[in-house]
DOGU-514493 format. One line per 8 residues: number of its first residue (from 1); their letters; for each residue y, x, z of C-alpha. Coordinates in Angstrom, 1 decimal. Layout:
residues N
NUM = a = Y/X/Z | ...
***
This chain:
residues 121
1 = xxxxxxxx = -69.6/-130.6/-23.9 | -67.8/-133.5/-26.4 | -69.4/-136.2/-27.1 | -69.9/-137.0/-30.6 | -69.4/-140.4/-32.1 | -73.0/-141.7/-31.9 | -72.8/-141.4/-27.9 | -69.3/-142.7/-27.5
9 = xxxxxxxx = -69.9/-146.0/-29.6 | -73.2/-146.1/-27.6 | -70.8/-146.1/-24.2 | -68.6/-148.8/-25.9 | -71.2/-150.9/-26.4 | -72.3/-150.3/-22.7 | -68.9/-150.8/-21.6 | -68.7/-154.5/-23.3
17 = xxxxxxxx = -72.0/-155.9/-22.4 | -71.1/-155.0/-18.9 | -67.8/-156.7/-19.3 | -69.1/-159.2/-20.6 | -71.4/-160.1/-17.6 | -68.5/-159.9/-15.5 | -66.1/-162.0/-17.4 | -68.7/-164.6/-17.5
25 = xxxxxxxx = -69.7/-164.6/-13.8 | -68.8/-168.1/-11.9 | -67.8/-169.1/-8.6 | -69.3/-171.7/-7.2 | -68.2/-173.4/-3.6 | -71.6/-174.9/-2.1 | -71.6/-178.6/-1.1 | -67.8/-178.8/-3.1
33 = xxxxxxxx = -65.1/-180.3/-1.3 | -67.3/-181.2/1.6 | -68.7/-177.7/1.6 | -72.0/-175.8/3.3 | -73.3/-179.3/5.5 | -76.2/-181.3/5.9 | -77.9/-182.9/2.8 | -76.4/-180.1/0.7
41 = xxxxxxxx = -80.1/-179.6/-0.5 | -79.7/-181.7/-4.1 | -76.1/-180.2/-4.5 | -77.6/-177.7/-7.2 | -78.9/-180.1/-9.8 | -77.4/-180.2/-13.1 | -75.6/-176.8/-12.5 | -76.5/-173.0/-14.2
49 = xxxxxxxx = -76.7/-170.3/-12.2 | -76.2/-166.7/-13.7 | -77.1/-163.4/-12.0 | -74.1/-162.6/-10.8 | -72.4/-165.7/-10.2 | -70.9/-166.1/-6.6 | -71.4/-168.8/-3.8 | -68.7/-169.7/-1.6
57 = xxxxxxxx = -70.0/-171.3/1.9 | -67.4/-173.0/3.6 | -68.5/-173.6/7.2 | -67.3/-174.2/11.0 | -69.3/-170.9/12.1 | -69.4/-172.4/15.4 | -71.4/-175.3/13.7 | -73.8/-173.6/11.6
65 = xxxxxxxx = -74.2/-170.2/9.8 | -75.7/-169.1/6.3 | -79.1/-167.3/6.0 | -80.7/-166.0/3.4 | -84.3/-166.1/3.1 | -87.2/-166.1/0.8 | -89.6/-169.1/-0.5 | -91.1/-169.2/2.8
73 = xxxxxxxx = -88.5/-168.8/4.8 | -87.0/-172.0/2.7 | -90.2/-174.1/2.6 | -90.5/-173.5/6.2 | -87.0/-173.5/7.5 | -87.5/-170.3/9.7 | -85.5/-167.2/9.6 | -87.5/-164.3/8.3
81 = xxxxxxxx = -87.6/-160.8/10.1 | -84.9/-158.8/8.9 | -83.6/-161.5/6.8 | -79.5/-161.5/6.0 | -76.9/-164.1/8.4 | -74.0/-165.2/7.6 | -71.4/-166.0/10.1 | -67.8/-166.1/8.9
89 = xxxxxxxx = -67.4/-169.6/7.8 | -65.8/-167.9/4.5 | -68.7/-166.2/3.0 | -69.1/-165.3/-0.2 | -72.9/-164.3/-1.8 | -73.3/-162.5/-5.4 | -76.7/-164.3/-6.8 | -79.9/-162.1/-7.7
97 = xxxxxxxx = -81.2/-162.6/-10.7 | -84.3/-164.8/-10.3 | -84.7/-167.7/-7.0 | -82.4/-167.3/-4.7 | -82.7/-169.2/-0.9 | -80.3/-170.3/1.5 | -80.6/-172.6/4.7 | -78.6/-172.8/8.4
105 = xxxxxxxx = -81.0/-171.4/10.8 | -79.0/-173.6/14.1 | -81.5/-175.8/15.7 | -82.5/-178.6/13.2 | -79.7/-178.1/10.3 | -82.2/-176.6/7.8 | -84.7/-179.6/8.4 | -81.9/-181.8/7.7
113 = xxxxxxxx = -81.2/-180.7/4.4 | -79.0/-178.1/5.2 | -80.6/-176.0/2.5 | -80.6/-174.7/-1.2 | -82.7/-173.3/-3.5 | -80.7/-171.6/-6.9 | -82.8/-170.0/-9.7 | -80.4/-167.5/-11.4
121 = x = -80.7/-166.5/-15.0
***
């Protein structure tokens, strides 16, 4: 069956928007030059998040790991059941739309500001 001009400019227009959500997709590396560490907490202030948008955590992963959790999870600084770890040192996390949470679940890291909270637009 051909498609007749109404539903191919309809997938063009699909085709752009999406391309457009790509092309303007950032990468951000958490905690910059210093990378994922303690007192990282404040390190998104004054920055925009997009859905879509990608974290880097650079990381020992014999030091500390990446976990992401939900509000509780954050407020709290405990690892949720089922919740998502981290381990490589390298990783690399495509933000949700809406909050997104993060903290090192080693032994006192996440009550030391080794944390972040990211609303994504």
């Amino acid at each position: 069956m051909a498609l007749g001009r109404g539903s191919a400019l309809v997938l063009l227009v699909c085709f752009f928007v999406l391309h457009s959500e790509l092309a303007h997709a950032a990468t951000y590396t958490v905690g910059g030059a210093g990378g994922w560490t303690f007192n990282t907490v404040g390190w998104p202030q004054g920055k925009r998040f997009r859905a879509g948008d990608t974290l880097v955590f650079n990381y020992s992963p014999r030091a500390h790991n990446v976990v992401a959790v939900n509000k509780l999870g954050y407020n709290s600084c405990k690892t949720p059941a089922g919740a998502k770890v981290y381990q490589s040192g390298k990783d690399q996390i495509r933000l949700a739309r809406g909050q997104n949470y993060f903290i090192c679940n080693f032994v006192g890291h996440c009550e030391s500001g080794m944390k972040i909270a990211i609303n994504a637009a």
